[in-house]
PyMOL CGO cylinders between C-alpha atoms (Angstrom):
from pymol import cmd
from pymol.cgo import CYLINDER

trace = [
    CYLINDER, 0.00, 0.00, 0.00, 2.78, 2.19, 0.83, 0.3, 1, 1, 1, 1, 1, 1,
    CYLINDER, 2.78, 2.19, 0.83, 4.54, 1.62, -2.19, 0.3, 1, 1, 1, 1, 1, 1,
    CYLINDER, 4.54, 1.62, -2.19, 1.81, 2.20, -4.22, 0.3, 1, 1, 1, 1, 1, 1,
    CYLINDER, 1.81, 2.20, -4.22, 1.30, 5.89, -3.08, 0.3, 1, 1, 1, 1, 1, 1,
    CYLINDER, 1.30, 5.89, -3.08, 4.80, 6.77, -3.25, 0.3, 1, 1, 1, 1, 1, 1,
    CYLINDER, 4.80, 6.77, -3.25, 4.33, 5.46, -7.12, 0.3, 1, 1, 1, 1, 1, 1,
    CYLINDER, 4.33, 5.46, -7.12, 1.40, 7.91, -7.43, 0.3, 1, 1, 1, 1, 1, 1,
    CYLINDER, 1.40, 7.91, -7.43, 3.47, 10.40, -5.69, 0.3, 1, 1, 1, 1, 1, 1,
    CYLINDER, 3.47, 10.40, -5.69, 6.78, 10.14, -8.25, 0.3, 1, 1, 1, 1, 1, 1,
    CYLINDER, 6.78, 10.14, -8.25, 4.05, 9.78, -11.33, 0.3, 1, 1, 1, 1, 1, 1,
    CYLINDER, 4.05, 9.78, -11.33, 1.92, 13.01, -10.11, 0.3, 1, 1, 1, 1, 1, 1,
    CYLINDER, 1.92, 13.01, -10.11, 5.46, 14.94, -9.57, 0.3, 1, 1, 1, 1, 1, 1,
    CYLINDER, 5.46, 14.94, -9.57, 6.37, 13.31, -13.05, 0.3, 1, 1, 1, 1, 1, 1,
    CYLINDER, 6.37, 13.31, -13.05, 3.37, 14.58, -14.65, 0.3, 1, 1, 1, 1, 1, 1,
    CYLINDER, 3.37, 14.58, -14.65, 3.25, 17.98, -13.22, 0.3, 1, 1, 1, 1, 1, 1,
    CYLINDER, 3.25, 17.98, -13.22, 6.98, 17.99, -14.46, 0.3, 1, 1, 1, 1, 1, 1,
    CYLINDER, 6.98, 17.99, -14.46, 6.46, 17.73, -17.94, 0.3, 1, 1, 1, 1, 1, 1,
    CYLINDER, 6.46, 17.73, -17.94, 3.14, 19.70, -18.26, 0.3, 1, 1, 1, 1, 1, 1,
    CYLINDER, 3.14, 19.70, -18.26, 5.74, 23.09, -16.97, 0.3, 1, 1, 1, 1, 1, 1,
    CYLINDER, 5.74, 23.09, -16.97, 7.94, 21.95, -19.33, 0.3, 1, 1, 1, 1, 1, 1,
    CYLINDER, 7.94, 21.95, -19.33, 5.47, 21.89, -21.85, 0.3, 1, 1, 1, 1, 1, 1,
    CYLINDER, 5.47, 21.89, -21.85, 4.30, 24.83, -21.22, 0.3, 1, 1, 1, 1, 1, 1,
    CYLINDER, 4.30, 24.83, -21.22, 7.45, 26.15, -21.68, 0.3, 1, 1, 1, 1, 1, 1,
    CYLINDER, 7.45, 26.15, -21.68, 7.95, 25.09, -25.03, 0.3, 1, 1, 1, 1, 1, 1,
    CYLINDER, 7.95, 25.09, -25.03, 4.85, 26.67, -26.05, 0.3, 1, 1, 1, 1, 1, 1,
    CYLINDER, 4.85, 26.67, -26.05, 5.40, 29.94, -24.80, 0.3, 1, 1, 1, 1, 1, 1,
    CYLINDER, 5.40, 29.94, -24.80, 8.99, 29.61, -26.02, 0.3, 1, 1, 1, 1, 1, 1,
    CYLINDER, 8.99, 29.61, -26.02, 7.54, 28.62, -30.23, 0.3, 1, 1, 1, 1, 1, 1,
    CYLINDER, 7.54, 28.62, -30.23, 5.03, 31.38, -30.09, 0.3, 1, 1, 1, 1, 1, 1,
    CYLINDER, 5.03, 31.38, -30.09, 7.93, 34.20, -28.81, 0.3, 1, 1, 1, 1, 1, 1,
    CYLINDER, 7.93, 34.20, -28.81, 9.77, 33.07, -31.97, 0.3, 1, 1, 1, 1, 1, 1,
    CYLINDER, 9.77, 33.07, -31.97, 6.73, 33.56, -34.45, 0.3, 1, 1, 1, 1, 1, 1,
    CYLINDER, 6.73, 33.56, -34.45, 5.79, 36.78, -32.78, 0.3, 1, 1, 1, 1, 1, 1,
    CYLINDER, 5.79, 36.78, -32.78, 9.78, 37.67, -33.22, 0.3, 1, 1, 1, 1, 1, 1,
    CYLINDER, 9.78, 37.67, -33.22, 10.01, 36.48, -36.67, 0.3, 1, 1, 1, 1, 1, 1,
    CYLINDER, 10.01, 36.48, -36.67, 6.77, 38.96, -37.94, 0.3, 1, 1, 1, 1, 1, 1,
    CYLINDER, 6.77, 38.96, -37.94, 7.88, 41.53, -35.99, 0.3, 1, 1, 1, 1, 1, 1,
    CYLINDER, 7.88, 41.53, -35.99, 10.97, 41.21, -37.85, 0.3, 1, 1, 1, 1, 1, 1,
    CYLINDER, 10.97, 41.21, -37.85, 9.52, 40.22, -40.91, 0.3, 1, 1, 1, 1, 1, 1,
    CYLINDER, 9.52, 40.22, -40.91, 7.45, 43.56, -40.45, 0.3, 1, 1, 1, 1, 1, 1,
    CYLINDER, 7.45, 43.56, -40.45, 10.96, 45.94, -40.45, 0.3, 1, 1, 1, 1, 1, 1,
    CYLINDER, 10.96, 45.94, -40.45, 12.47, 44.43, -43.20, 0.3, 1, 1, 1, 1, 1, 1,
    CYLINDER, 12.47, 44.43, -43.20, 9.49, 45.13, -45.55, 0.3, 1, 1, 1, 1, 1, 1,
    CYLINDER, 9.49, 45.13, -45.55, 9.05, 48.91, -43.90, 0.3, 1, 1, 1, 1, 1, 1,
    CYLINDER, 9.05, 48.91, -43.90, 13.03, 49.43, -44.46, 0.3, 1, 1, 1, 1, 1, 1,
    CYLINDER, 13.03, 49.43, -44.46, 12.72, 48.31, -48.22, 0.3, 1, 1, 1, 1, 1, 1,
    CYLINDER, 12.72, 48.31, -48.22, 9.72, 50.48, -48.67, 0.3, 1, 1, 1, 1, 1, 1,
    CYLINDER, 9.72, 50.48, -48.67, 11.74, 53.52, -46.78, 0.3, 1, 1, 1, 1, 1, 1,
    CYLINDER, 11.74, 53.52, -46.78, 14.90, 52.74, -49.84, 0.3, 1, 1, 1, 1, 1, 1,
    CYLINDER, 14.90, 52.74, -49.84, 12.12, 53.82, -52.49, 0.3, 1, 1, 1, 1, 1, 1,
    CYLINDER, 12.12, 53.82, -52.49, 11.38, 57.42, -51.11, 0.3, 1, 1, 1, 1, 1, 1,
    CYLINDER, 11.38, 57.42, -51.11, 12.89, 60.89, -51.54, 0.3, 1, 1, 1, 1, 1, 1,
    CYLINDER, 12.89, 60.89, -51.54, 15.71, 59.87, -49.26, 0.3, 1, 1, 1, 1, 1, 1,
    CYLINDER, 15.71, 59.87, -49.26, 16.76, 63.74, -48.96, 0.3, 1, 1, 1, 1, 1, 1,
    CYLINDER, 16.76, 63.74, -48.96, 13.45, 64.37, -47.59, 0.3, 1, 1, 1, 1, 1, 1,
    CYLINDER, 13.45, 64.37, -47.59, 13.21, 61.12, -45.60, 0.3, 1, 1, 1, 1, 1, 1,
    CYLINDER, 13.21, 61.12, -45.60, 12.22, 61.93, -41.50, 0.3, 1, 1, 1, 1, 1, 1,
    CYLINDER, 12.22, 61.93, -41.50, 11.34, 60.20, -38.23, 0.3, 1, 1, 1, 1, 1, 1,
    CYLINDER, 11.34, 60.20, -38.23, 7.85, 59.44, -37.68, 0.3, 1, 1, 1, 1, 1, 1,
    CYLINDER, 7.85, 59.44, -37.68, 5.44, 59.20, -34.80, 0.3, 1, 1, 1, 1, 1, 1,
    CYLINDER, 5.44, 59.20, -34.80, 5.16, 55.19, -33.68, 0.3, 1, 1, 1, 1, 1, 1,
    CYLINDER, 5.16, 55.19, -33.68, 1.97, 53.50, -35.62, 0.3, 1, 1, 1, 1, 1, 1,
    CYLINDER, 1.97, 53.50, -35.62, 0.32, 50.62, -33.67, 0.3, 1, 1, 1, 1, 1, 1,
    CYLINDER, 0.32, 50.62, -33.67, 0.39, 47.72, -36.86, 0.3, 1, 1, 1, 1, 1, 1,
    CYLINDER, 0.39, 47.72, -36.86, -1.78, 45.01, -37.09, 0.3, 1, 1, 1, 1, 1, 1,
    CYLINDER, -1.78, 45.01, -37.09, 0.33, 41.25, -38.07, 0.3, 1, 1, 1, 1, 1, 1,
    CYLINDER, 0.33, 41.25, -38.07, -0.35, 42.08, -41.52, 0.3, 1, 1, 1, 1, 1, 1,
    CYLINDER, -0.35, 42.08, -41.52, 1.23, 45.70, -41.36, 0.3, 1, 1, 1, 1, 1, 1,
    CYLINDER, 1.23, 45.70, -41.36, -1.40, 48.04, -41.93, 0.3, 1, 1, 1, 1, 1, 1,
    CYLINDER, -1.40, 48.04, -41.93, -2.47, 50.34, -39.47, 0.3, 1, 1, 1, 1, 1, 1,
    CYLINDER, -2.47, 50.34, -39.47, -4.77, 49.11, -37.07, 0.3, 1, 1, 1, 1, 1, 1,
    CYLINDER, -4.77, 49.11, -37.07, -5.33, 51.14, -33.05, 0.3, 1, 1, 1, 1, 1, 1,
    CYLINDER, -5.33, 51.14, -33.05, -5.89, 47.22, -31.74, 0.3, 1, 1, 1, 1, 1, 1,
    CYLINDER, -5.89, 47.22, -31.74, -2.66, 45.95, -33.68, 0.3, 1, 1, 1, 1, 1, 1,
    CYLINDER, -2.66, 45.95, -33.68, 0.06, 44.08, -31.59, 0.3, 1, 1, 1, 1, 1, 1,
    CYLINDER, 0.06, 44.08, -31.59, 3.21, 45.85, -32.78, 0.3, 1, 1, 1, 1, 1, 1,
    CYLINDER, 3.21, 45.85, -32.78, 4.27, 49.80, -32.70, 0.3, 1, 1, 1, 1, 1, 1,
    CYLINDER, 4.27, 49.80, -32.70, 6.67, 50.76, -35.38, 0.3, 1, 1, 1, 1, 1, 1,
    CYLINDER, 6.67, 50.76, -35.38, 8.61, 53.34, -34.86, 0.3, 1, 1, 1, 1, 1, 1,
    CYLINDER, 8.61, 53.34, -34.86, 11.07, 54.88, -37.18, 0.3, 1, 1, 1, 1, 1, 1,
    CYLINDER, 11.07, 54.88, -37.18, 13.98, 56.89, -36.67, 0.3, 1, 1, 1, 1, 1, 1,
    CYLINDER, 13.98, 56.89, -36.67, 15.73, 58.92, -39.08, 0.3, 1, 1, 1, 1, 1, 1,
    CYLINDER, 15.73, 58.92, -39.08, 19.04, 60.91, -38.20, 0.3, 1, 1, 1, 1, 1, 1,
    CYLINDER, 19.04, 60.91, -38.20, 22.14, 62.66, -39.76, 0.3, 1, 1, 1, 1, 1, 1,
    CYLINDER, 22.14, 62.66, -39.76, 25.15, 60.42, -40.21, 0.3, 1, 1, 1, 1, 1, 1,
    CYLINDER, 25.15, 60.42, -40.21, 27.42, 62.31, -38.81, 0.3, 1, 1, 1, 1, 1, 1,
    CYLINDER, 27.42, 62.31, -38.81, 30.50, 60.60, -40.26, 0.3, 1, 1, 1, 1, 1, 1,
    CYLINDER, 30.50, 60.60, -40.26, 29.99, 60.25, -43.98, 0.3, 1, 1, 1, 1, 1, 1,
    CYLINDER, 29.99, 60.25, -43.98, 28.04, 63.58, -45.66, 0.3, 1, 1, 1, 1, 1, 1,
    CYLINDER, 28.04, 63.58, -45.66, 25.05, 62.84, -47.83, 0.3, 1, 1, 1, 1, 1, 1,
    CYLINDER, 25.05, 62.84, -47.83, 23.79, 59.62, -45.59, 0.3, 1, 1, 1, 1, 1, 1,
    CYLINDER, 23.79, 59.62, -45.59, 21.25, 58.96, -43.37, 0.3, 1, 1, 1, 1, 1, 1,
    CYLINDER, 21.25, 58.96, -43.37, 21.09, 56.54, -40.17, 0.3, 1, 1, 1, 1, 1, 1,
    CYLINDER, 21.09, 56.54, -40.17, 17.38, 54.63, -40.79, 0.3, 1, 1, 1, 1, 1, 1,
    CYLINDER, 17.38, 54.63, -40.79, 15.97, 52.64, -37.47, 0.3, 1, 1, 1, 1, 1, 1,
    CYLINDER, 15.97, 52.64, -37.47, 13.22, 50.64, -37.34, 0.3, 1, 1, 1, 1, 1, 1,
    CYLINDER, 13.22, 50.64, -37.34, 11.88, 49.05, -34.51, 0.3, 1, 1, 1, 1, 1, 1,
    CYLINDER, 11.88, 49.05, -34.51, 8.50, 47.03, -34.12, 0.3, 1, 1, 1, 1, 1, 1,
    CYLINDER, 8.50, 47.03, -34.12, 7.46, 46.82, -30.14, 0.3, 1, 1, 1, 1, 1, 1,
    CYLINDER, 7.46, 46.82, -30.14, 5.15, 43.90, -28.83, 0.3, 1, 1, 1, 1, 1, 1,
    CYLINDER, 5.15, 43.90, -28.83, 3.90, 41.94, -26.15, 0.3, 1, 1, 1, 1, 1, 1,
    CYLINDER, 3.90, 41.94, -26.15, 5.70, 38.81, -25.23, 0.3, 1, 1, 1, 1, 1, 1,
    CYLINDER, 5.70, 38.81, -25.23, 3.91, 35.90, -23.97, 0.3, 1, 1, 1, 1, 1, 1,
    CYLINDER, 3.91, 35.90, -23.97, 5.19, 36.84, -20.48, 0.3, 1, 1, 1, 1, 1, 1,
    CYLINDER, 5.19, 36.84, -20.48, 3.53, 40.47, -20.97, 0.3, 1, 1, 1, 1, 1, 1,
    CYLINDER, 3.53, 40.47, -20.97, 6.81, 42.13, -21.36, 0.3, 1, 1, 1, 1, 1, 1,
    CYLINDER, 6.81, 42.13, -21.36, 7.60, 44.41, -23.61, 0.3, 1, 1, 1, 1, 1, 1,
    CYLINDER, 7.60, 44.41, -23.61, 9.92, 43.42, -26.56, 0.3, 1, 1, 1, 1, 1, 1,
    CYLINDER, 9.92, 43.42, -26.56, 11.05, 44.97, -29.70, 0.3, 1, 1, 1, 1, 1, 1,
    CYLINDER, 11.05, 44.97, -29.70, 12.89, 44.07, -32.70, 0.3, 1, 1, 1, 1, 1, 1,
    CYLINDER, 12.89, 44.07, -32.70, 15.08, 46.80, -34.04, 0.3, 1, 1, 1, 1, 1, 1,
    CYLINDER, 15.08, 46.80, -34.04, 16.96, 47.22, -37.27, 0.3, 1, 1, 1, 1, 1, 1,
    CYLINDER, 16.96, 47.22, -37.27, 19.46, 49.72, -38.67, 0.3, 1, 1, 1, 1, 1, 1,
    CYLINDER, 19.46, 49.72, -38.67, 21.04, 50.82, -41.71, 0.3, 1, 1, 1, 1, 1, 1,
    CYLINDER, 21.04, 50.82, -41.71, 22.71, 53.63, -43.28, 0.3, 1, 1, 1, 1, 1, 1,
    CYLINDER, 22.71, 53.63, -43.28, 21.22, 55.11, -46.24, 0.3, 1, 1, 1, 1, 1, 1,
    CYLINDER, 21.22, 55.11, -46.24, 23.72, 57.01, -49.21, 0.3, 1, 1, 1, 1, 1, 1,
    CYLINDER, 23.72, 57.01, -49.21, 21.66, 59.57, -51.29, 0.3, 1, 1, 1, 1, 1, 1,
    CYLINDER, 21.66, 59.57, -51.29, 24.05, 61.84, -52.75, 0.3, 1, 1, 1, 1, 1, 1,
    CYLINDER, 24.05, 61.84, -52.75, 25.72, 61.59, -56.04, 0.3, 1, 1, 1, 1, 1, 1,
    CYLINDER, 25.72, 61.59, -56.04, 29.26, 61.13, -56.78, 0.3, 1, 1, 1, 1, 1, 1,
    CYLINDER, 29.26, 61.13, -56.78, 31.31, 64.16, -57.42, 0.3, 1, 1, 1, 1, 1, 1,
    CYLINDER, 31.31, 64.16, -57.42, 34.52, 62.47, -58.30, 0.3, 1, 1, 1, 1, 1, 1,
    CYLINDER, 34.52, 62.47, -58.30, 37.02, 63.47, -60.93, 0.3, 1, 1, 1, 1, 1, 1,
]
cmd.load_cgo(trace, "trace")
């Protein structure tokens, strides 16, 4: 009798075991396709950003996105985009992107890319 309750014991402490673990891995795969359209998200925003007047090209106020991209007030990502000077190297611009969301833990994550954008024209001899 005693042997068979410390067997129900072990299997509950078993079973309790693996459904955390479980649990883990699912919060884990859905971080990573939340993280992969998030970035998926930047990329296509930073290509569209290459096709404007680059000389005219400015920050913007953050826009709450839907997982499609278009703009949608109950969307789960913010893009925000940041547009700056480069300093170093005349007729270039530093272009971030980042896309904010919700983890599965309720903390707030973001995905954040960068690139330096040349629009002036060679002037060599």
């Amino acid at each position: 009798m005693v042997g068979v309750l410390i067997a129900l014991v072990l299997m509950g402490i078993g079973a309790a075991t693996l459904a955390s673990s479980s649990m883990f891995v699912l919060g884990i795969q859905t971080e990573a396709s939340v993280r992969a359209t998030a970035t998926g998200l930047a990329a296509t925003y930073l290509e569209e950003i290459k096709t404007r007047d680059l000389t005219t090209l400015s920050s913007e106020e953050p826009v709450t996105l839907n997982e499609a991209g278009q703009q949608d007030e109950n969307g789960a990502f913010v893009r925000i985009l940041t547009v700056t000077a480069e300093e170093r190297v005349e007729d270039t611009k530093r272009v971030i992107i980042e896309l904010r969301y919700r983890s599965g833990m309720g903390r707030m994550r973001a995905v954040q890319l960068e690139t330096i954008i040349y629009y002036g024209g060679y002037q060599g001899s």
